[in-house]
Every structure is written in C-alpha cells, then in structure tokens.
C-alpha positions in Angstrom: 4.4 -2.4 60.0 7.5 -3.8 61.9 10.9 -1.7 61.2 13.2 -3.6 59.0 16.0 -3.1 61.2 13.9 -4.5 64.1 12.7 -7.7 61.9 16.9 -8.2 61.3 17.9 -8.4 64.3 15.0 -10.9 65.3 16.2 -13.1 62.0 20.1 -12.7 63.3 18.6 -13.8 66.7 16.5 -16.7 66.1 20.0 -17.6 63.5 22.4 -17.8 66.3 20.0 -19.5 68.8 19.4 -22.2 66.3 23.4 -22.4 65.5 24.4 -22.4 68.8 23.1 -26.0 69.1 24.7 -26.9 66.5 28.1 -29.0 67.0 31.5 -27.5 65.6 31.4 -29.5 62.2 28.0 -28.4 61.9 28.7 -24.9 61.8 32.1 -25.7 59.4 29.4 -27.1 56.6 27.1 -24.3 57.3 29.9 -21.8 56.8 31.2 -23.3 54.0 27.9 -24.2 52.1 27.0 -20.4 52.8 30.2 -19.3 50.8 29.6 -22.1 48.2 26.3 -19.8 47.6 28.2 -16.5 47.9 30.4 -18.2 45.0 27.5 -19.4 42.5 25.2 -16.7 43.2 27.8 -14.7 40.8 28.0 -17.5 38.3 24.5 -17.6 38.6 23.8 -14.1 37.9 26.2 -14.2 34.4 24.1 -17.1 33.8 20.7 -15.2 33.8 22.4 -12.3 32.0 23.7 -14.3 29.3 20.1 -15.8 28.7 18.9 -12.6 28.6 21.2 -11.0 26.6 20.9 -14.0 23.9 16.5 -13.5 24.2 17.8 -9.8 23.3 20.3 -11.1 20.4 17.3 -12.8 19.3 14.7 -10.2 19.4 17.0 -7.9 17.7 17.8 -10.5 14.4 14.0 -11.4 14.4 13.1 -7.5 14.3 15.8 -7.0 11.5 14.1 -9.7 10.1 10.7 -8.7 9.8 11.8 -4.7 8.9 13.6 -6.7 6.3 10.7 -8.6 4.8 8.8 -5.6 5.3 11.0 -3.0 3.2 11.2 -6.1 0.3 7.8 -6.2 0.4 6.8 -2.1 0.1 9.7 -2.5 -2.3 7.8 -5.0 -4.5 4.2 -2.9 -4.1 6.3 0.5 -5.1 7.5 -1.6 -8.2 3.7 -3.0 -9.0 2.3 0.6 -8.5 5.0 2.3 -11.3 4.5 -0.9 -13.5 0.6 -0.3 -12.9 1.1 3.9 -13.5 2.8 2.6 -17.1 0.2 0.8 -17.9 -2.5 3.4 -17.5 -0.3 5.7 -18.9 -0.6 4.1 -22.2 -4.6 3.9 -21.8 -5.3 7.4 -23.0 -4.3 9.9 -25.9 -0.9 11.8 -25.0 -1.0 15.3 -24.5 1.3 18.1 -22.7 -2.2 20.5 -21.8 -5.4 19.6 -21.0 -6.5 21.8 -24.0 -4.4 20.1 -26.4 -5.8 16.8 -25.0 -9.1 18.4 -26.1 -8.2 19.5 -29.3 -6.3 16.1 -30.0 -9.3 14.1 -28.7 -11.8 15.8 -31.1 -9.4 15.1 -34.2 -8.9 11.4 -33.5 -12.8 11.2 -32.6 -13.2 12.9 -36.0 -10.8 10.7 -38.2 -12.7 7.6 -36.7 -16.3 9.1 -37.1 -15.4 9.7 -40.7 -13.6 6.2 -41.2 -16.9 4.7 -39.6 -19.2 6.5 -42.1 -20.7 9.0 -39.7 -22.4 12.1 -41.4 -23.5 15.2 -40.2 -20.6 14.7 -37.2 -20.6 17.1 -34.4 -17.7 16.6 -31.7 -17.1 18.6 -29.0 -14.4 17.5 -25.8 -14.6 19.1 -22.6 -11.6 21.3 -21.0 -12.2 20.2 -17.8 -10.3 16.5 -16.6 -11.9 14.0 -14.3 -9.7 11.8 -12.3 -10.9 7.9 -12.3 -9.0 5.8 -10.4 -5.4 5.9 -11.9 -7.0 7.6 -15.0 -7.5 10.7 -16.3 -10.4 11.1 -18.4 -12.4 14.2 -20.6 -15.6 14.2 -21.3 -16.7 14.0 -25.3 -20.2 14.2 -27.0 -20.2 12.9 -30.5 -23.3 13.9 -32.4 -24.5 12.7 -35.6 -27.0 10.6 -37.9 -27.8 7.4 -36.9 -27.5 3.7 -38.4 -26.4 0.9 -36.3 -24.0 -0.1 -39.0 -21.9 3.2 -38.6 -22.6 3.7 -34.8 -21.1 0.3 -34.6 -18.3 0.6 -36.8 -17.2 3.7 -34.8 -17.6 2.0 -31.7 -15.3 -1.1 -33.1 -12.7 1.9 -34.4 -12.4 3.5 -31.2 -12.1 -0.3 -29.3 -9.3 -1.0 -31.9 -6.9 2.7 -30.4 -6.1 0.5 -27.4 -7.5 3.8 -25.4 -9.6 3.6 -22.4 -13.2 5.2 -22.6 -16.4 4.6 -21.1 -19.7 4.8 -22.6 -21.7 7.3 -20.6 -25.0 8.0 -22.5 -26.3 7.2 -25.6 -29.2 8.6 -27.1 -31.4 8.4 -30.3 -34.1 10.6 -31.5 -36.7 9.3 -33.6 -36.1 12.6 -36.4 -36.1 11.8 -39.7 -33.5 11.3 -40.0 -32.4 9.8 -37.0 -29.8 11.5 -35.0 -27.8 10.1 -31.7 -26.0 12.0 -29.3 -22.9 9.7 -27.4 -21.1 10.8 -24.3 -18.2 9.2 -23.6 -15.2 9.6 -21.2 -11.4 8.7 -23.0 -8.6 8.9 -21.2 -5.4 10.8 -21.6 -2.0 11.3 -20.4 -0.8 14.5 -19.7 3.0 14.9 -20.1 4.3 17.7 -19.8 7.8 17.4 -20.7 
C-alpha cells in the first residue's frame, strides 16, 4: 500500500504538469471555478444539514405521534378493563370474607330452594374460592328430593338474581323417593371495605 503522502505529491505533480499547458486565462477560470466550489461546498453542507435536521424534525413529530396514539389507546383498554371489572363485580353475591360469602351463599340458596318447593334441602358452600377468569367463584352442593317441577323452578329462581353460576354436576338417584345432588359454582365479590 502506497503512503498517502507519496500518492499527494504524485496527484500535485501530474496537477501542475497538466496546468502548466494551460494558457493564463485558463488557469484564471480554473482558479476561480476552484473557489466558486470552495464557496458552495459550505452552502452545500447547510443544505444537507438542513434536510437532515428536517428528516429528524420529522421522525421526532411521527414518534410523538405514534407514543401518542399509543398511550390513548392503553388509555381506552385501562378504561374497558375497569368498565369490564364493574361488571363482574355485580355478577356474584357481595361479601367482605370468604366465610361470610359462604354463609351468605347458603341463605340465599336456601330462600330460593324453599321458594322453589324444595324439601328435605341440604346446602353446604365451600370456604375455599376459585378464581375463573375475572370471577371469583365458591363451590355449593344443594341436596334434596327430586321433581323436575321444583328442580326447575329453583334453577329459574337462581337465573332471575342476575348472579353468575355454573352448573357443575347434577345427579339423581333412583330412591324412593328420589333425591338429586347439584354442584354449582356462584360467584361473589369480596369487598372488603
């Protein structure tokens, strides 16, 4: 590899050989097309900052914009999420402790076995919660006698309280007389305040 110095001093060489045939004039528009360049090359240079400073301006309001549309848009999900937590708040029975949930679970299962005609009513909640989802839920078994007429009237009793449950088992023994055994999950909402 050639020293830079070296390669110079061949370029200023071959520079004045060519320029030394060149007539007085000549060398006037040489020189002053030379300094014409010295002149724009500073204009020039703005020039390319400018345009790069602008890409930057750009970049920067395009950024703002998108964090912008961004933040608006968590914004709107944060507001769905609490409108969503209100909503299954209102899903289950309203408690301050899991075991008054269960003791308030077995009451209102009791008042609506007994407006449904159930005899021979057994209820019995679970202390322990299960999270679904959103949800929390505790576990019930409702035993008593069974005709379809008062199984379904408690069903359409418990669908009336607007509270979430799902129907886990249901079971019926041919005894005489009959006797079913229901599991069910209900929801509740524990508020402790």
């Amino acid at each position: 590899m050639a020293d830079p110095r070296e390669s110079i001093d061949l370029y200023i060489a071959k520079f004045s050989t060519a320029a030394a045939k060149l007539s007085q004039r000549e060398r006037l528009l040489l020189l002053l097309l030379a300094v014409a360049g010295l002149g724009l090359a500073p204009i020039s240079a703005f020039g390319l900052a400018e345009s790069q400073r602008a890409r930057l301006e750009t970049a920067k309001l395009d950024l703002l914009t998108r964090s912008t549309h961004q933040a608006g848009f968590s914004e709107q999900q944060f507001r769905a999420a609490k409108d969503q937590q209100a909503r299954v708040s209102t899903w289950g029975w309203k408690a301050k402790t899991p075991g008054v949930a269960q003791v308030l679970v077995e009451q209102q299962m009791t008042a609506l076995a007994m407006t449904a005609g159930l005899t021979a009513i057994n209820i019995d909640a679970n202390k322990t919660l299960e999270q679904q989802g959103p949800a929390t839920f505790i576990r019930v078994r409702i035993n008593a006698d069974f005709r379809w007429e008062t199984l379904t009237a408690f069903l359409t009793g418990l669908s009336k309280t607007d509270k979430a449950f799902i129907v886990r088992s249901l079971t019926v023994t041919g005894d005489m007389p009959s006797k079913f055994q229901l599991v069910l999950d209900t929801a509740i909402s524990l508020d402790p305040a």
